[in-house]
C-alpha positions in Angstrom: 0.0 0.0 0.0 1.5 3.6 -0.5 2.2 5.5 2.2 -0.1 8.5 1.4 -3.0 5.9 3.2 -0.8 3.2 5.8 -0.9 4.1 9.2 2.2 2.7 11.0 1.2 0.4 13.3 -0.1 -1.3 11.0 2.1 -0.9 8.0 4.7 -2.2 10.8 2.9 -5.7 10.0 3.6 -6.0 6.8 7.1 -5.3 6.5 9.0 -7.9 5.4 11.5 -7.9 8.4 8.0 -8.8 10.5 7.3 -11.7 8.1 10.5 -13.1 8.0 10.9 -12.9 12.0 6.9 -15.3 12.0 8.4 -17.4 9.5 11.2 -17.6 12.0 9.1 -18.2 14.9 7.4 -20.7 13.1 10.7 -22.5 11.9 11.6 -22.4 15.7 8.5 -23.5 17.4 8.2 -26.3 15.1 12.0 -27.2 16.6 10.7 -27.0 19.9 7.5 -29.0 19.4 10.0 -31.8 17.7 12.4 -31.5 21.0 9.0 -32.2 23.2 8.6 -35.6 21.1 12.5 -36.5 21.3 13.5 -35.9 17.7 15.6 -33.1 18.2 17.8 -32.4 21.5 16.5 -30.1 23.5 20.1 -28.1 24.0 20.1 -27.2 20.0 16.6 -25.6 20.1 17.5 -23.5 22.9 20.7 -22.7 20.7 18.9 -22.1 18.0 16.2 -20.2 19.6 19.1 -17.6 21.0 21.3 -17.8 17.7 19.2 -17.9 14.9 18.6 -14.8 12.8 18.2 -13.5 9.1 19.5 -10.8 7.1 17.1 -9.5 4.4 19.9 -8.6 1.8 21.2 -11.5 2.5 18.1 -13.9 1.8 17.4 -11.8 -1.4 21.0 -12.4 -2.8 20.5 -16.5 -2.0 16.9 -16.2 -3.7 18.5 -14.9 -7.3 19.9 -18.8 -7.3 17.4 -20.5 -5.2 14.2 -18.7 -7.0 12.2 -20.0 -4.0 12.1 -17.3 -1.1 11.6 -19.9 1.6 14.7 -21.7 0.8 16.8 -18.5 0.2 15.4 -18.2 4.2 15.9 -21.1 5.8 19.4 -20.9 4.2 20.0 -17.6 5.3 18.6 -18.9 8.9 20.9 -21.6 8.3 24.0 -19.6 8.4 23.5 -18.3 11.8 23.7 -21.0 13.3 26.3 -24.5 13.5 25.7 -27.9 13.7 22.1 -27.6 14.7 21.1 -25.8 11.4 20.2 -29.9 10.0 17.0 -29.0 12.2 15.8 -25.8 10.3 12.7 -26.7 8.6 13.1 -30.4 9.4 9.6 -32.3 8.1 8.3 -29.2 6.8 6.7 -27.8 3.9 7.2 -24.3 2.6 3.5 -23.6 3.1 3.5 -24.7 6.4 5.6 -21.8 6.9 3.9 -19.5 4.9 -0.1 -20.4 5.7 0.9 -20.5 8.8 2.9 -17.0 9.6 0.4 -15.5 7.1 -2.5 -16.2 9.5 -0.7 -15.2 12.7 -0.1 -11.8 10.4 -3.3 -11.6 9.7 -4.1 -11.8 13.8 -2.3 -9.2 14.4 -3.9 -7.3 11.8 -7.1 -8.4 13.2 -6.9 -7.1 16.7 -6.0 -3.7 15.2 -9.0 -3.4 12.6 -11.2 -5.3 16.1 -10.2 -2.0 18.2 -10.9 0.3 15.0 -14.3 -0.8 14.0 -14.7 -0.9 17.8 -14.2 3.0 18.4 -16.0 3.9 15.1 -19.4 2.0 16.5 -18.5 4.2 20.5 -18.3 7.1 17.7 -21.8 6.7 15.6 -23.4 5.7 19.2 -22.4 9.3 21.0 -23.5 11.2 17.8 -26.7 9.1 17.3 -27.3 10.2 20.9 -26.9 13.9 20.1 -29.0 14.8 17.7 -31.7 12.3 18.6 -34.4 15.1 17.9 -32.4 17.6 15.3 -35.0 17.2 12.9 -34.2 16.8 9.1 -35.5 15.9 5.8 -36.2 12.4 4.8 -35.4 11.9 1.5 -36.4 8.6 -1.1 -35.7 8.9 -4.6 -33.3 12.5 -3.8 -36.9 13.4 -3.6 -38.5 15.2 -0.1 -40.5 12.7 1.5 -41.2 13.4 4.9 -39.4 14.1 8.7 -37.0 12.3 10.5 -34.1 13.0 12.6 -30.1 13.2 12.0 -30.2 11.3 14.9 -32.1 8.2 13.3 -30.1 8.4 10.3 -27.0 8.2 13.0 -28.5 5.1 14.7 -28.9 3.0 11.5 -25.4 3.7 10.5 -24.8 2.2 14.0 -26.8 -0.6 13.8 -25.5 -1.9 10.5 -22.2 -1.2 12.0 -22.6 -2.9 15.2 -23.2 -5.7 12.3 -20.1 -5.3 10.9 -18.8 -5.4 13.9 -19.8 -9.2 14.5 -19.5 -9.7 10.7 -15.9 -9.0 11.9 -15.1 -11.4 14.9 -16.4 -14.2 12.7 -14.4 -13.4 9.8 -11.8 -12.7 12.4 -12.1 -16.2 13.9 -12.4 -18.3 10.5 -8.9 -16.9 9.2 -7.2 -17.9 12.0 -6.2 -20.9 11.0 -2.2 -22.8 11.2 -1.7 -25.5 9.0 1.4 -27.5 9.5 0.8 -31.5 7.7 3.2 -31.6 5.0 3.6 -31.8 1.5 -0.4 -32.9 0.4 -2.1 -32.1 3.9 -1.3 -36.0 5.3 1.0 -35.8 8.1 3.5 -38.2 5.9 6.5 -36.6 7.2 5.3 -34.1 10.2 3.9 -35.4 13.8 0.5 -33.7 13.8 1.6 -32.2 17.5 4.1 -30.1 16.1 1.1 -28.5 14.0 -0.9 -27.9 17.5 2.1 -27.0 19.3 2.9 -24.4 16.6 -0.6 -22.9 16.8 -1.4 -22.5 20.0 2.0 -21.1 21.3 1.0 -18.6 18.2 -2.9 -18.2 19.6 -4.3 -19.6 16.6 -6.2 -22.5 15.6 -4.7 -25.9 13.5 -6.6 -26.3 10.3 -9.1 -29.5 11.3 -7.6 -30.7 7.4 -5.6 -29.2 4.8 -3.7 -30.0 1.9 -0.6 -28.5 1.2 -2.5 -24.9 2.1 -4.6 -23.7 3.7 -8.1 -23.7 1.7 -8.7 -20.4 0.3 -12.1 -19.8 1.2 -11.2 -19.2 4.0 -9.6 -15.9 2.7 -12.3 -15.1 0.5 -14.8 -15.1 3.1 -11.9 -12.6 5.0 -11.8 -10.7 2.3 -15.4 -10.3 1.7 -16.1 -8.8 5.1 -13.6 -6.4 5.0 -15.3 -5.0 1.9 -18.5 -4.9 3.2 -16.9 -2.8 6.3 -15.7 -0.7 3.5 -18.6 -0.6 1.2 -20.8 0.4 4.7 -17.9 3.2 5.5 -18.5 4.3 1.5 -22.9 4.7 2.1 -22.3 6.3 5.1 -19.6 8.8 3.0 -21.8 9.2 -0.1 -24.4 10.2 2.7 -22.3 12.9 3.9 -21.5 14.0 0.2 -25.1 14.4 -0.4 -25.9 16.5 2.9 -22.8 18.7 2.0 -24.0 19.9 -1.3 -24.3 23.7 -1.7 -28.0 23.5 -1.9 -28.4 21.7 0.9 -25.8 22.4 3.1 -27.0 20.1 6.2 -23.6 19.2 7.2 -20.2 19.7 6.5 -16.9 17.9 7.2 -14.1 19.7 9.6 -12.8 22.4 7.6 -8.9 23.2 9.4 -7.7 26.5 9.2 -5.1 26.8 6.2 -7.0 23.8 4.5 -7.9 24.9 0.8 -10.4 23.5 -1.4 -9.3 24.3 -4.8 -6.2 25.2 -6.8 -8.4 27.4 -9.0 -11.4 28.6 -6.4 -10.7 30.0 -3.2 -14.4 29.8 -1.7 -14.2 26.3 -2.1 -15.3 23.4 1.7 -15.1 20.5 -0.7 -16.5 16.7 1.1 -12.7 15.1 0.5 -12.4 12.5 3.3 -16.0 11.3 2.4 -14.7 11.6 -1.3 -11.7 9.5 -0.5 -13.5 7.1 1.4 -15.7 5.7 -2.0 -12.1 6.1 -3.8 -10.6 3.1 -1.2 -13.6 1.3 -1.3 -13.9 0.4 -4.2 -10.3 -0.6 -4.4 -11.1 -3.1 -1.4 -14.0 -4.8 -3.1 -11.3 -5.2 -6.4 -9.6 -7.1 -3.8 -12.4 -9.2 -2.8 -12.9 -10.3 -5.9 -8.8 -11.6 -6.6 -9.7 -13.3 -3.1 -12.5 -15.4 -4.6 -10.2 -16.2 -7.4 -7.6 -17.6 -5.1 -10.5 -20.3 -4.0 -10.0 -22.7 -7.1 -6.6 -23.9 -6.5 -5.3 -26.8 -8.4 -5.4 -30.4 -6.9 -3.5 -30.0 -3.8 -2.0 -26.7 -4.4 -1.1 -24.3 -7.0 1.0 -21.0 -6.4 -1.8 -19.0 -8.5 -2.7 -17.9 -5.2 0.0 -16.3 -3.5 1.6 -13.7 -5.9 -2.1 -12.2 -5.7 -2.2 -12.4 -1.9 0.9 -10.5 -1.1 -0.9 -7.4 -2.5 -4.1 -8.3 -1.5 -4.3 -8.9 2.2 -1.5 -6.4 3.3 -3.1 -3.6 1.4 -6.9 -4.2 2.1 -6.0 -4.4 6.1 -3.7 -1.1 5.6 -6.5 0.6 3.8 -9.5 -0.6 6.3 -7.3 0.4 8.8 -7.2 4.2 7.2 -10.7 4.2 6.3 -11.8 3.4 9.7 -10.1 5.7 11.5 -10.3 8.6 8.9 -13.8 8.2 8.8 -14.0 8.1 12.2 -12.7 11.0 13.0 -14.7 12.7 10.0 -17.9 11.8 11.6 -16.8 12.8 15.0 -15.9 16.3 14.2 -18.5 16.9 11.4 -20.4 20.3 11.8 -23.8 19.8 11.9 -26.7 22.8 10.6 -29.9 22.5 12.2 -31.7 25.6 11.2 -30.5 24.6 7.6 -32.3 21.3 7.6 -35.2 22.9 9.8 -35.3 25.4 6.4 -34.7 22.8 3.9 -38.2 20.9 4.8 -39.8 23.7 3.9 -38.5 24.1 0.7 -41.2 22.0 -1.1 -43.9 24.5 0.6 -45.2 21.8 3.1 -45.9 18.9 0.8 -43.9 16.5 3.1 -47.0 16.3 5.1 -49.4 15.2 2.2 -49.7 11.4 3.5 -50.9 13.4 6.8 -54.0 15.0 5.2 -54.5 11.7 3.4 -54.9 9.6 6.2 -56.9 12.3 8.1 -59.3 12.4 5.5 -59.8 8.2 5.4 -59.8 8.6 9.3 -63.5 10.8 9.0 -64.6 7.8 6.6 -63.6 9.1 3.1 -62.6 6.0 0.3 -59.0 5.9 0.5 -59.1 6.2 -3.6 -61.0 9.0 -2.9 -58.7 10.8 -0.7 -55.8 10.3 -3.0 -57.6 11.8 -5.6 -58.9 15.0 -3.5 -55.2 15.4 -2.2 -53.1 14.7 -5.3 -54.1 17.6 -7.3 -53.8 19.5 -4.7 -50.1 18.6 -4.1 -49.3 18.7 -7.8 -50.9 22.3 -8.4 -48.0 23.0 -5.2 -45.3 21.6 -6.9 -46.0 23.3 -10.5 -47.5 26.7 -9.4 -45.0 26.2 -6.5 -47.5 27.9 -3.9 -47.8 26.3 0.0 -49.7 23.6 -0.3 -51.2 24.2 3.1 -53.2 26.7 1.4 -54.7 25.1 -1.3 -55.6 22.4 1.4 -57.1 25.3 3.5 -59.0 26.4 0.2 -60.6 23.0 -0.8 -63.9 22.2 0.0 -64.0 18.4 -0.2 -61.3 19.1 2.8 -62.8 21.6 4.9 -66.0 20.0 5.0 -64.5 17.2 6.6 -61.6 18.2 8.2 -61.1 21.6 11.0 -58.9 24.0 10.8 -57.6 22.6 14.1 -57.0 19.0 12.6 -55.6 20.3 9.7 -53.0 22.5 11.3 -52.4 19.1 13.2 -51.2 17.5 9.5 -48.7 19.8 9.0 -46.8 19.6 12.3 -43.4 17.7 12.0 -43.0 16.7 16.1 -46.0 13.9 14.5 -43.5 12.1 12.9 -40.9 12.0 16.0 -43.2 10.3 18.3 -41.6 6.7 17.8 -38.0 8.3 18.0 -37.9 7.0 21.6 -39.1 3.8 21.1 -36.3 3.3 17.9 -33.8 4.4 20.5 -35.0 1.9 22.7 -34.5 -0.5 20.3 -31.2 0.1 19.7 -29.8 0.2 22.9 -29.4 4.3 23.0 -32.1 5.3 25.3 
């Protein structure tokens, strides 16, 4: 991932002096597991777990013979140490080494994007809770339709996060997964302890059956979460982009002093973090897709998979990692207009409050075809003539024989349609 959107912790992860010191660990745990079951002396582990190290330069120069990265390693490895080196990698495959480190990369990964997705769900709940009543227009189609709160919109973006959130910890749990069996997943060469040593002195789980990987749906299902935490963090963005719009003006990300919006035009507050946020997404769910394609390997394995993976899953955990927590703070410190959204319902001159008059009217017993009818025109003659629609309610008599002034002042109050807002709040836990 480029720098302009890795955070360092967890670009820290991904360097390749952390995966070479996991497929050490692994190398060396396995030795240790071996020295429990009497195949290797206990006195060379404990030499080899003080001695042995690696020297990045060092493994690439061995790789431009080898062609084979794990053996340029466990050569390199090899060097560092004496007589005990005949134990490095001994009953292994190279994908034991690599599923396995991968996953314990991934876990560390995990418990990052866990505490991210964590804070932006505290976020969205506080917010929610703030403007439980700032009063907004509700909008189907890009078209008026009628009241509801910021608030609410807040507390579905929590909900479907609070999703994600378990989404997560099962995605979290599934990929996981050690496999340490050998060359085709049967154990031919490799006691299966040393695979359940391995894992659980790296807290994760041993692969219940594998081949010579790891299956790869495994990923794809990993990889599939992660962009629908992304794709969420993307609707609740475009949401933002919409609300910002000049002509609507409801809400408006952070704008530091010194920021500019334009090279060209100096009154520009343009919606880039929400901008950026659809940008990243979309690259995430690219990488879903390459995920899925891993899935078919051939027979017991193929490599197909893995050139794909070493820009797949470091980048879409960097870039989740920066969406979550730019977003985060986008929504924490966005600036919120009341009185704009309080005067953007009446831009369409009260006709948000048509379905009110309708159902008032089939409340005093009128045909519910015959109320649509009476209102309709009524609410079209509004929108062309572009007159309050209140009045021409006030002015019809098939209305005002049935209906008071009192009730129909009563339609075209907006606290009607907060009444439940409690009860939703309720509901989600925010009361």
């Amino acid at each position: 991932m480029i720098e302009r959107y890795a955070r360092p912790e967890m670009s820290a992860i991904w360097t390749e002096e952390n995966k070479f010191n996991a497929w050490l660990e692994v190398e060396i745990l396995a030795c240790e597991a071996w020295a429990e079951l009497g195949v290797i002396p206990k006195e060379d582990v404990v030499t080899m777990r003080k001695n042995a190290s690696f020297d990045i330069d060092r493994i690439l120069e061995i790789e431009q013979d080898t062609r084979h990265d794990v053996v340029a390693f466990t050569r390199a490895v090899s060097e560092s140490l004496g007589e005990e080196r005949k134990w490095v990698h001994y009953g292994l495959t190279s994908t034991d080494v690599v599923d396995t480190a991968l996953s314990y990369l991934l876990k560390q990964a995990n418990d990052i994007l866990l505490k991210d997705i964590e804070r932006f769900v505290d976020i969205l709940k506080e917010k929610a809770k703030e403007h439980k009543y700032t009063v907004m227009m509700g909008r189907t189609h890009g078209v008026h339709a009628e009241p509801t709160t910021f608030g609410l919109k807040l507390g579905l973006w929590y909900e479907e996060m609070k999703r994600n959130l378990e989404r997560f910890k099962q995605a979290k749990a599934g990929i996981e997964y050690g496999k340490i069996s050998g060359a085709v997943g049967t154990y031919a060469n490799i006691d299966p302890f040393v695979e359940q040593y391995v894992c659980e002195k790296l807290g994760i789980k041993a692969a219940p059956i594998s081949t010579q990987t790891l299956q790869r749906d495994r990923h794809a299902d990993y990889m599939a979460t992660l962009a629908l935490v992304a794709t969420s963090i993307e609707k609740f963005a475009v949401e933002i982009r919409g609300l910002q719009k000049s002509e609507t003006r409801e809400v408006e990300e952070f704008f530091a002093k010194g920021q500019k919006g334009s090279s060209a035009m100096p009154h520009k507050r343009n919606p880039i973090g929400s901008e950026n946020m659809t940008g990243i997404a979309r690259v995430i769910r690219g990488y879903m897709l390459t995920a899925y394609e891993n899935v078919p390997l051939w027979h017991e394995r193929d490599i197909s998979h893995s050139s794909a993976e070493r820009i797949i899953l470091p980048d879409a955990t960097i870039a989740l990692n920066y969406m979550l927590n730019r977003f985060s703070n986008i929504v924490k410190n966005l600036t919120v207009f009341p009185e704009n959204m309080k005067r953007n319902m009446d831009r369409t001159l009260g006709l948000i409050y048509s379905q009110r008059v309708l159902l008032a009217l089939i409340d005093t017993g009128m045909a519910r075809e015959e109320a649509y009818d009476t209102v309709q025109p009524k609410a079209m003659e509004a929108w062309e003539k572009q007159v309050p629609f209140r009045s021409l309610v006030e002015a019809e008599e098939k209305i005002t024989s049935r209906l008071t002034p009192e009730q129909i002042a009563d339609c075209f109050d907006y606290n009607y349609h907060l009444k439940n807002v409690d009860m939703i709040f309720e509901r989600l836990g925010l009361a």
